[in-house]
C-alpha positions in Angstrom: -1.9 -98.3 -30.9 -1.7 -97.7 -27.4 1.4 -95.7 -27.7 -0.1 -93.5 -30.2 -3.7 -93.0 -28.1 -1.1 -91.9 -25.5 0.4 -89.3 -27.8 -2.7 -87.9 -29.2 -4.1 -87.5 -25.4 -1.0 -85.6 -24.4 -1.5 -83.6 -27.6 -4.7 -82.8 -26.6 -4.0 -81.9 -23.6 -1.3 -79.8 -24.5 -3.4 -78.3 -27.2 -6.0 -76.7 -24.4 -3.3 -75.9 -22.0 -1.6 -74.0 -25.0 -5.3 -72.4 -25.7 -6.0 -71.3 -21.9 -2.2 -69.5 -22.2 -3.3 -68.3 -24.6 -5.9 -66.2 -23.0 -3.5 -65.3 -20.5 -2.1 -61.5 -21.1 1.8 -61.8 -21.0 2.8 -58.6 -19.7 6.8 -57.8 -20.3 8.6 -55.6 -17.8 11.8 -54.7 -18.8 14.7 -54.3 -16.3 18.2 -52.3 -16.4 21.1 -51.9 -13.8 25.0 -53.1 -14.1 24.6 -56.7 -13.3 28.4 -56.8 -14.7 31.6 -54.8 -13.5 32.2 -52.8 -10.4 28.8 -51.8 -9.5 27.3 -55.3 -10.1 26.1 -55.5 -6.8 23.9 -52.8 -7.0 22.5 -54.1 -10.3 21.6 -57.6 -8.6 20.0 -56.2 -6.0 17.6 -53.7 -8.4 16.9 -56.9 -9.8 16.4 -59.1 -7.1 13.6 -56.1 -5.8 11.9 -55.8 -9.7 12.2 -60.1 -9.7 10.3 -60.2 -6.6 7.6 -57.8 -7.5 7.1 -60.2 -10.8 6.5 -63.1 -8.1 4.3 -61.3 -6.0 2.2 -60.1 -9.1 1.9 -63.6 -10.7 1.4 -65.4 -7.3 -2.1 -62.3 -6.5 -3.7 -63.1 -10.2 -3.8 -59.8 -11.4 -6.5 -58.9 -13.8 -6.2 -57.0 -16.6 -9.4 -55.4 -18.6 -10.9 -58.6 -17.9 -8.1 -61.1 -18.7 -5.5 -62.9 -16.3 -2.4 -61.2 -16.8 0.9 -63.1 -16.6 4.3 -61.0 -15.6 7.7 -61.7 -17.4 10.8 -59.8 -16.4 13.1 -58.9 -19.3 16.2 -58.5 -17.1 19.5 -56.6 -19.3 22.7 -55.4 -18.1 24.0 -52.0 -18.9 27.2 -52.4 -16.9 26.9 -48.8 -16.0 28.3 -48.0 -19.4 25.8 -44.9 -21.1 26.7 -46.4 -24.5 25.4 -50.1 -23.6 22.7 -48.4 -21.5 21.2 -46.4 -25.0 22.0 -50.2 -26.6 19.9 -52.2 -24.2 17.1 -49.2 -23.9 16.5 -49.4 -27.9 16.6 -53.3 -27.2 13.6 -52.9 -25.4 11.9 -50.8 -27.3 12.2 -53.4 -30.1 10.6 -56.0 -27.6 7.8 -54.1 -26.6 7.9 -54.3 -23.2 4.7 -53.1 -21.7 7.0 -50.5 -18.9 10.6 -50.9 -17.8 12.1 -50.8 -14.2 15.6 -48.9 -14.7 17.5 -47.6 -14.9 20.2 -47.6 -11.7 23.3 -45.0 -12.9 22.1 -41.4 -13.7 25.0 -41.6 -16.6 22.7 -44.5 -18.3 19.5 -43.2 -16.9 19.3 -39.6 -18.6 20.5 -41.0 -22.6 18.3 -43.9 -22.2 15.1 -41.5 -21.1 15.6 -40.0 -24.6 15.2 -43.2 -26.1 12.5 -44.7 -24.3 10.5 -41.7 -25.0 11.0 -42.0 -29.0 9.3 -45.1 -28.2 6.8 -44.4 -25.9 7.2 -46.7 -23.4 7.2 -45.7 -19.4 10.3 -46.2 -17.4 10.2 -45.7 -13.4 13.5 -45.5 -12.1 14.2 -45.6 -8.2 18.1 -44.9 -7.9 19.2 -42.8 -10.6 19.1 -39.3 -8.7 20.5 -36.5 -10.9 18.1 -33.8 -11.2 18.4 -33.4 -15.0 16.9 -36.7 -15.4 13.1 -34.9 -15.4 14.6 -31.6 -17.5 13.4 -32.6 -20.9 9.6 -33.2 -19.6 9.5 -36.5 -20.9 5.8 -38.2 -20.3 7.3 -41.0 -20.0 10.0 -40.5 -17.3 9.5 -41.1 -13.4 11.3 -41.5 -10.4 10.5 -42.3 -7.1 13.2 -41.3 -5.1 14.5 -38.1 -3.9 17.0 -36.8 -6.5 20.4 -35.0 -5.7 19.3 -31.8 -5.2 17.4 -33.1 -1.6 20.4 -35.2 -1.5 23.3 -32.9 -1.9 21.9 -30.2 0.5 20.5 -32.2 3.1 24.5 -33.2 3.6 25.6 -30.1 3.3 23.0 -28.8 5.9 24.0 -31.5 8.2 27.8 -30.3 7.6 27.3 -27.0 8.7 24.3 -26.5 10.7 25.2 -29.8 12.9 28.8 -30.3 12.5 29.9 -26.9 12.0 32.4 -28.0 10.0 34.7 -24.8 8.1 36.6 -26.3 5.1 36.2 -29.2 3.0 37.5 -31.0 -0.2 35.4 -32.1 -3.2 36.4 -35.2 -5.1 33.9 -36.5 -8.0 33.9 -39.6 -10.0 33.4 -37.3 -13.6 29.7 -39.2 -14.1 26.5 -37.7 -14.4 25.7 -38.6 -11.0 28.9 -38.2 -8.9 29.6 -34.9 -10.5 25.8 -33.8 -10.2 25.8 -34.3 -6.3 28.7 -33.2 -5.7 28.2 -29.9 -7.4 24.9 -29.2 -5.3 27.1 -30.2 -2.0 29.1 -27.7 -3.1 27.0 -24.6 -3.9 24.8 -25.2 -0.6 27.7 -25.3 1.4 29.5 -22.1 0.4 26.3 -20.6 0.9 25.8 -21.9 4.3 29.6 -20.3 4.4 31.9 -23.3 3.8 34.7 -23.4 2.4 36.2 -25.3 -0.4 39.5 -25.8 -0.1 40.4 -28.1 -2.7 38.7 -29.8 -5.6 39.7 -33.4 -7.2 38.6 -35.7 -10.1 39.1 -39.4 -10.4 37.1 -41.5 -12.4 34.3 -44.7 -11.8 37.1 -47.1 -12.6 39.7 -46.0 -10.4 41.0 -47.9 -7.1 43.7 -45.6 -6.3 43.7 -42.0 -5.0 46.8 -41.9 -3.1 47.7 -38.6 -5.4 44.2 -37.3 -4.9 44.7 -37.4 -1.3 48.0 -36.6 -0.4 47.1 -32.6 -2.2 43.8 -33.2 -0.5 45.8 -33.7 3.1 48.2 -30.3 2.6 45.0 -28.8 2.5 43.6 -29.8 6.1 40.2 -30.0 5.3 37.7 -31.2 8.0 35.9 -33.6 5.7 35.4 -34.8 2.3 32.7 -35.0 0.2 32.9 -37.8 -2.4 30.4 -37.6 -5.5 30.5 -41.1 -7.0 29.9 -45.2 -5.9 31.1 -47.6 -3.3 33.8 -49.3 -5.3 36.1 -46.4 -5.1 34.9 -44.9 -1.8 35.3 -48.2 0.0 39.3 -48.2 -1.1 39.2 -44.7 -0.4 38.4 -45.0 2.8 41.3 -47.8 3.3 44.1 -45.1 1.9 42.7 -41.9 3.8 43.5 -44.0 7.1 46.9 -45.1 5.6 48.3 -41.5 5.2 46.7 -40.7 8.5 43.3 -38.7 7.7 41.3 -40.7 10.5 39.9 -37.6 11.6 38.2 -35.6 8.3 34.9 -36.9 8.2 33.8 -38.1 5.1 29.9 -37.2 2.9 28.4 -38.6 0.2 25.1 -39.6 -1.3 23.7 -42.8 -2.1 26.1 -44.0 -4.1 27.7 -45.1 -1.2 25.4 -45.8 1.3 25.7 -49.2 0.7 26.3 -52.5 3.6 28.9 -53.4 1.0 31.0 -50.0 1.3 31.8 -51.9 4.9 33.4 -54.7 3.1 35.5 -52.6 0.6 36.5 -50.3 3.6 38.4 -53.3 4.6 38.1 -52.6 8.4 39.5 -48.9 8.1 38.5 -47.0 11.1 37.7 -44.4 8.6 35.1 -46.3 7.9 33.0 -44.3 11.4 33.6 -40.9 9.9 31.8 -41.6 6.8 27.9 -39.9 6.7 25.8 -40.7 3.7 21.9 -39.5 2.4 19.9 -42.0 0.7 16.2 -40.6 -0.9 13.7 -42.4 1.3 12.5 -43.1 4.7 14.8 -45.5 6.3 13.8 -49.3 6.5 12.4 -49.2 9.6 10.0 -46.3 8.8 9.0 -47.0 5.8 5.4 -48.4 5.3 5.8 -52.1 4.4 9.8 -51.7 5.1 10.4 -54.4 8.1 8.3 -57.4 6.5 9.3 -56.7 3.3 12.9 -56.6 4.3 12.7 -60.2 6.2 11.3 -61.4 3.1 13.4 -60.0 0.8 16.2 -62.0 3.1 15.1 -64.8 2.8 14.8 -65.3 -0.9 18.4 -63.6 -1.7 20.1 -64.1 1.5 22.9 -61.2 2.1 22.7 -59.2 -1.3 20.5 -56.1 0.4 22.0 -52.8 -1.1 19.8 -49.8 -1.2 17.3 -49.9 -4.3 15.6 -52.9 -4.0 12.5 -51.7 -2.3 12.4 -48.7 -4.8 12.6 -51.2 -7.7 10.0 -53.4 -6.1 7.7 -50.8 -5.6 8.5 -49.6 -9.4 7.5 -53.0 -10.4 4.2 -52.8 -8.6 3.4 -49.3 -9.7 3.3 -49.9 -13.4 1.0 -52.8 -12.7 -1.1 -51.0 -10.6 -1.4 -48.4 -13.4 -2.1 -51.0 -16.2 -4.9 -52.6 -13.6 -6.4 -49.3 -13.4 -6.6 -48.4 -17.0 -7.7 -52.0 -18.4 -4.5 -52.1 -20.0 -1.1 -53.0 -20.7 -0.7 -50.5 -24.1 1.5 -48.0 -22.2 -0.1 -45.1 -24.5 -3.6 -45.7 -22.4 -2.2 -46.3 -19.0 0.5 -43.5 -18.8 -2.1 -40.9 -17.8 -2.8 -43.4 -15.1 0.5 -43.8 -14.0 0.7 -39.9 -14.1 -2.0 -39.6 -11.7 -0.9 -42.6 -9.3 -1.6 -42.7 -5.3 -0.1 -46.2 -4.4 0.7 -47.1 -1.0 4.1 -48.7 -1.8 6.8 -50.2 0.6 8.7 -47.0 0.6 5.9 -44.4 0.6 3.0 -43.5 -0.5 3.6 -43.1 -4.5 2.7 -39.6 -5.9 3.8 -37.6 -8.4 4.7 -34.4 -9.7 3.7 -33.0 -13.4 7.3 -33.5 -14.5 7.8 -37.0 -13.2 9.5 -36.9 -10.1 8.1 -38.1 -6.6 5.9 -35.7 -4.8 7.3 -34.8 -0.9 10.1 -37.3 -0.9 12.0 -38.0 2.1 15.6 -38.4 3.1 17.6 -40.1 5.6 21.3 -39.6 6.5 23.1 -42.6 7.7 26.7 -43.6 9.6 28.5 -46.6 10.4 28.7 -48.3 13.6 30.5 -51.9 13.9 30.5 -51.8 10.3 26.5 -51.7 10.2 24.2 -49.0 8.6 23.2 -46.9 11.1 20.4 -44.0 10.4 20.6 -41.0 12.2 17.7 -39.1 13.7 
C-alpha cells in the first residue's frame, strides 16, 4: 500500500508539473553552420553565440502574448556543403521552427534562403556576406552584418589609398563567398588603378598551393588577395614564406579573420603581412562587446571566432520580434522583425527594406604576436 500511495503521489505530482509545461510556449530556434569538416570551428562558435542567447532568454522569463515562453535550440550541421545546407533547411521547415539562426557559408546561405522562404519561416544570418543573398527580396531573409560589397572595397581602399600598393594577385576558393569578395576586391581596385597581375583558383578543400604560388611569384605582385576561409589561408600563409614571399602583403575578408588562422599559419612570419575586414565594429567598440566577450569566455573557454556575437544577437532579435508581436507564428511577427530597432551587442539592429543591416560598420584587422589586432 504504501509503495503504491508513493506512486500515485509522484504521479500526481508529475501530472501538474506536466500541466504547468504545458502552459509554457516552447519556442524552436533552428540553428545552421558546419559543425563538421574544415570549417567546424566556425560552426561551433555560431553555435556556442545562438546557445547562449537560448540561456540568456530562458534564464529573463520572457513573455509571450501573455504566456511564459520556453526557448529550444534546434542545432544542425550543414558541413558547409550547399546540398546538405538545402537538406537541413527543408528539415527545419518540417519541424516548425518558430525562426532559424543560420546560416554561416554564403554557398549554403543563398540555396537555403529559397527554401526557407517556400516555407515562410524568418532566417537571420550574421556571417554569410555575399551580396546576392538579399537579390531575390525574400521577406523572410536578413542579415546583420556588412556583406562583401563593404567588405571587398573597404580592402581594396585600404590597398591603395594607404598602402599604395601597384600590382596584386587574385586567388579564390570557387564558393559563393570566396569568389564574391574577391570579385568586388577586384573591380574596386582596378578602378582605384591597380593592377591585376595574375588570377588563381583553388578550391575550399585544398591544403596545397605550392603551384598556385610559384606562377603567382613570377609575377611579383605586392600582395594577395585571397577570397575564401582560414583552413586554406592559414597553410597558405606557411608555403608563401617557404618559397620566400615574406614581403607581399596578404587581403582578405572575414573568412579569415579568425584567432585560429594564427594556429594554421604555423608560426610563418607571413603571418604579419596578412590584413583582413570583418562586418562590424570591433569587440572593443561594440555596445555590449567587452562583457559579453568575458562571458562568452568563460562558458566555452578558447573557441572565440568571429560570428558569435552576430549569432547571439540573431538569437535575441527574433525573440525580441516575437515579444513585440504577441507571437511566435513567424507570419505575424515578420513585419515586426522588419521594423526592428534593438540595441544588440554588436550594434544597434536596423534594417533595410530588402533585409540587410542598415549603416553597418567595418573594421580591418592585422596580426601582431599572433593576436588579432584592429587597426584604426
Amino acid at each position: 500500500m504504501h509503495m503504491k500511495m508513493k506512486v500515485t503521489v509522484a504521479a500526481a505530482i508529475a501530472a501538474v508539473a506536466g500541466i504547468a509545461a504545458a502552459q509554457d510556449l516552447v519556442v524552436k530556434i533552428g540553428h545552421v553552420a558546419p559543425m563538421s569538416g574544415p570549417q567546424a570551428h566556425y560552426g561551433k562558435d555560431n553555435e556556442n553565440g545562438a546557445r547562449m542567447a537560448i540561456e540568456d532568454l530562458n534564464a529573463k522569463g520572457v513573455t509571450i502574448g501573455g504566456k511564459k515562453a520556453r526557448f529550444e535550440l534546434q542545432a544542425e550541421d550543414d558541413a558547409a556543403d550547399p546540398k546538405q545546407g538545402t537538406a537541413v533547411a527543408q528539415k527545419l521547415c518540417d519541424a516548425k521552427v518558430a525562426g532559424i539562426v543560420g546560416h554561416l557559408n554564403s554557398g549554403t546561405t543563398i540555396p537555403a534562403a529559397k527554401i526557407y522562404n517556400d516555407c515562410g519561416i524568418p532566417h537571420v544570418t550574421g556571417a554569410a556576406t555575399n551580396p546576392g543573398l538579399t537579390k531575390p527580396g525574400y521577406k523572410t531573409t536578413f542579415r546583420i552584418i556588412a556583406n562583401d560589397n563593404a567588405l571587398g572595397a573597404g580592402l581594396a581602399f585600404h590597398a591603395t589609398d594607404k598602402l599604395k600598393l601597384k600590382k596584386v594577385a587574385l586567388v579564390d576558393d570557387r564558393t559563393a563567398y570566396g569568389q564574391g569578395v574577391a570579385d568586388v576586391f577586384k573591380k574596386t581596385a582596378q578602378s582605384k588603378g591597380m593592377q591585376v597581375v595574375d588570377q588563381q583558383f583553388t578550391s575550399d578543400k585544398a591544403t596545397d598551393f605550392m603551384a598556385i604560388l610559384t606562377a603567382i611569384k613570377s609575377k611579383n605582385p605586392d600582395a594577395i588577395f585571397f577570397g575564401g576561409m582560414d583552413p586554406q589561408a592559414g597553410p597558405m600563409l606557411r608555403q608563401m614564406e617557404q618559397l620566400g614571399m615574406s614581403n607581399v602583403k596578404y587581403f582578405g575578408g572575414d573568412g579569415i579573420c579568425t584567432s585560429e588562422i594564427a594556429k594554421l599559419a604555423a608560426g610563418a612570419k607571413t603571418l604579419n603581412n596578412v590584413i583582413c575586414a570583418t562586418g562590424g565594429a570591433s569587440l572593443n567598440k561594440m555596445p555590449g562587446g567587452k562583457a559579453w566577450k568575458e562571458r562568452y569566455d568563460k562558458k566555452y573557454p578558447g573557441q572565440f571566432q568571429v560570428y558569435s556575437p552576430y549569432t547571439y544577437d540573431a538569437t535575441m532579435l527574433l525573440a525580441d520580434a516575437m515579444v513585440r508581436a504577441k507571437s511566435i507564428d513567424p507570419k505575424v511577427y515578420i513585419p515586426h522583425l522588419q521594423k526592428s530597432n534593438y540595441k544588440g551587442v554588436t550594434a544597434t539592429i536596423q534594417f533595410e527594406p530588402n533585409g540587410e543591416l542598415k549603416n553597418p560598420a567595418m573594421t580591418l584587422y592585422t596580426y601582431k604576436d599572433g593576436q588579432k589586432v584592429a587597426l584604426d
